[in-house]
C-alpha positions as CSV (number, residue, x, y, z in Angstrom):
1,X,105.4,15.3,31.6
2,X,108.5,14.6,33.6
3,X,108.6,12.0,36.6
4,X,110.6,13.0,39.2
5,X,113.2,11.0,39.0
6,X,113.7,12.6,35.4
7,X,114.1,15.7,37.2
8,X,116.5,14.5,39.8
9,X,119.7,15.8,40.5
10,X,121.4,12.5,40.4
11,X,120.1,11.7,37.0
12,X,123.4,11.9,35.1
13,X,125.8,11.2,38.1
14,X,127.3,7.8,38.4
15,X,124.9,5.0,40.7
16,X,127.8,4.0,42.8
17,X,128.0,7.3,44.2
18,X,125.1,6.2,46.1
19,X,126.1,3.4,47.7
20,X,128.2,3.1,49.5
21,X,130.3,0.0,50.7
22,X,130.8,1.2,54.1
23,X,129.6,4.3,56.3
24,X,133.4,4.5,57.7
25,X,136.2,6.1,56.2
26,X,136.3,6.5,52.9
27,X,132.6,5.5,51.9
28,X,131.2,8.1,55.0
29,X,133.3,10.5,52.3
30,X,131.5,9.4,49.8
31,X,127.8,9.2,51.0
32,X,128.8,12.8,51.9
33,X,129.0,13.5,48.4
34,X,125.9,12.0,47.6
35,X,123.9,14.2,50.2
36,X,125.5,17.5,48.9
37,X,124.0,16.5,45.2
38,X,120.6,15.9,47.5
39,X,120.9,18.8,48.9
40,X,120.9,20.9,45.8
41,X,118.2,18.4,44.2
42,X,114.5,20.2,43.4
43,X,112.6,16.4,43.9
44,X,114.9,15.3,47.2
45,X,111.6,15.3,49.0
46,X,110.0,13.1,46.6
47,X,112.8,10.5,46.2
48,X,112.6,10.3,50.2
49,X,109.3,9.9,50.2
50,X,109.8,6.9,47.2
51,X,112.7,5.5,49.0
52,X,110.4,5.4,52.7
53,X,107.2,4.1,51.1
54,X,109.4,1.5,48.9
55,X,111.3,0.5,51.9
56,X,114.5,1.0,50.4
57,X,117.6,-0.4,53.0
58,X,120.3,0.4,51.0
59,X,122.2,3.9,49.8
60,X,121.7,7.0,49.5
61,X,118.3,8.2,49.0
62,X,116.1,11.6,49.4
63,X,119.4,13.0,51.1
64,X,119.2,9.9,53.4
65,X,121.9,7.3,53.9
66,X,120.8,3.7,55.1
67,X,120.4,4.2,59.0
68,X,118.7,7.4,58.7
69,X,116.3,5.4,55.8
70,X,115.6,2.7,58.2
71,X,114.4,5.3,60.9
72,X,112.1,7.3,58.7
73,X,110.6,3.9,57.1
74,X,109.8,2.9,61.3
75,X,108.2,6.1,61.8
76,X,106.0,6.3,58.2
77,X,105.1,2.9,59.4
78,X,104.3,3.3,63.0
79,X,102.3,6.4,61.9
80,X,100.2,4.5,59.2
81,X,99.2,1.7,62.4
82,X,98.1,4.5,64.1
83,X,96.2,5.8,61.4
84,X,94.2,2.5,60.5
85,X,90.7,2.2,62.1
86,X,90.2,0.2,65.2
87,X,88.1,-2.9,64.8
């Protein structure tokens, strides 16, 4: 059986696509690129779901760049504190 990452859209593309160096100028260009290849990828929800609970900080993942990472890893954690028992 197939893990997703075997599956994933970006399987054959180059890594650098993926990250990178800057969010400005050229590299916003280019992390544009990387999300279309996201957005046509059948386990995007899976590698953003990897890339949260893995705390990735850095490129492109799930459709994701780095800021919008670092927001959904705050909210999956904030939601797991609230759903831990009280003591």
């Amino acid at each position: 059986m197939l893990t997703w990452h075997e599956k994933a859209a970006c399987r054959d593309c180059d890594t650098d696509l993926f990250f990178p160096i800057s969010m400005q100028g050229a590299g916003r260009r280019q992390a544009d690129e990387a999300k279309a290849v996201c957005s046509m990828c059948s386990v995007r929800e899976q590698c953003a779901d990897w890339a949260v609970d893995t705390a990735q900080q850095y490129g492109i993942w799930g459709g994701m760049d780095e800021a919008e990472l670092a927001q959904a890893t705050r909210t999956a954690s904030r939601s797991r504190l609230q759903r831990r028992p009280a003591q």
